[in-house]
C-alpha positions, 0 to 999 in steps of 0.5 A: 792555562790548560797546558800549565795544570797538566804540566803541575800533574805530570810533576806532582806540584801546585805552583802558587804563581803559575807565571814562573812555571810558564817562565821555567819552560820558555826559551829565549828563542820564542820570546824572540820570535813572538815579539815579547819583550815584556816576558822573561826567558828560563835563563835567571831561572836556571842561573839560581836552579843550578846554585840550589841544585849544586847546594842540596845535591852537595849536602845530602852526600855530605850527611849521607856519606861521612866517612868520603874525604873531600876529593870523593865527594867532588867526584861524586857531585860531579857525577851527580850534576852534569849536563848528561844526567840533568837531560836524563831527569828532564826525559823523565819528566817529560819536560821537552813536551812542554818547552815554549820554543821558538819554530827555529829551535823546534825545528832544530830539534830542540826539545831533545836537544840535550844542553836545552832539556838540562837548561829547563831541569835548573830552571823548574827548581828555581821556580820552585824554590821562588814558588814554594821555599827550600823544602819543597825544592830539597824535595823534588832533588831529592825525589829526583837524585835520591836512587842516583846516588846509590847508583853513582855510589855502586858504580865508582870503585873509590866507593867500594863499601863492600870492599871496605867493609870485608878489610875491616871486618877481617881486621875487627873480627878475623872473617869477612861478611856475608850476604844475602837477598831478603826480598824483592818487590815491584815487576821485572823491569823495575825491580827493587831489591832488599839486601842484609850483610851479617857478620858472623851471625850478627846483621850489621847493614840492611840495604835496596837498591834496582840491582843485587849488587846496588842493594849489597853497596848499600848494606855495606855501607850502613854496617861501615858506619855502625862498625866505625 
């Protein structure tokens, strides 16, 4: 059960029932292999992971995003959970390093295969949510995809709160906002910014995020939903 506790390190997650983390992390091939019909796969894991994943990712840009109509937020979801970024999350966590493979599938280069890492991402929450409830799994989603969503947010120009701020602001007050960078923490590569927008010489939004630009999304954003 060695690999297993460094396995619960590295995630920052006690499972009471450690046969469902071992479970997340097998793939069919090496049930196959070693003849072990008694044990199951990742595969129902990953079916109620991907149910959990869709629900928690489509409530939190709800709330978070009040004033997006319904074909935004499918756009955003979508950009959310896919094969690509759940892959992405899985390099993160290191989750390759751990899969219970068959020789074939490791030879075949299984543990970057990108379907099978996004496979163990889906399958890791519904151990989760077995293990330890809805809260502790809305928790590591939204430990995962929390900063993904202001980077999505950043990037889709349907989005552009910016933009949508200095039309209202224009319509409100007759001039258009203004911002600026308060502070930064962490080291070059991981850099966090602090961003504010004021309106004439009235701070409306405050906002973070990994680049100047993310940072400003964000702050608009949260002056939208004061001003409106």
């Amino acid at each position: 059960m060695e690999w297993i506790e460094e396995v619960e390190e590295n995630l920052g997650t006690i499972f009471s029932n450690k046969d469902l983390l071992r479970q997340a992390l097998t793939h069919r091939s090496y049930i196959y292999e070693k003849n072990l019909p008694e044990i199951q796969s990742n595969e129902k894991l990953e079916f109620l992971g991907d149910t959990i994943l869709g629900f928690i990712i489509t409530n939190l840009i709800y709330h978070r995003f009040p004033g997006l109509s319904e074909g935004d937020l499918s756009k955003l979801r979508a950009r959310l959970v896919n094969t690509a970024m759940l892959a992405e999350i899985a390099r993160e966590l290191h989750l390759g390093t751990w899969l219970l493979l068959g020789l074939g599938e490791e030879q075949s280069g299984g543990r970057e295969k990108t379907s099978l890492l996004a496979n163990s991402v889906e399958a890791l929450l519904g151990a989760i949510f077995l293990d330890q409830g809805l809260e502790a799994a809305r928790e590591f989603v939204l430990h995962l995809f929390d900063n993904r969503v202001n980077v999505e947010v950043s990037r889709e120009v349907s989005l552009d709160f910016k933009t949508r701020l200095q039309e209202l602001t224009a319509k409100k007050f007759g001039v258009t906002p203004s911002y600026s960078i308060s502070h930064e923490e962490g080291p070059d590569h991981r850099k966090i910014f602090y961003a504010e927008v004021a309106v004439g010489k009235a701070v409306y939004g405050h906002g973070k995020g990994t680049s100047k630009k993310e940072a400003e999304q964000a702050a608009a954003h949260e002056a939208l939903k004061l001003l409106e």
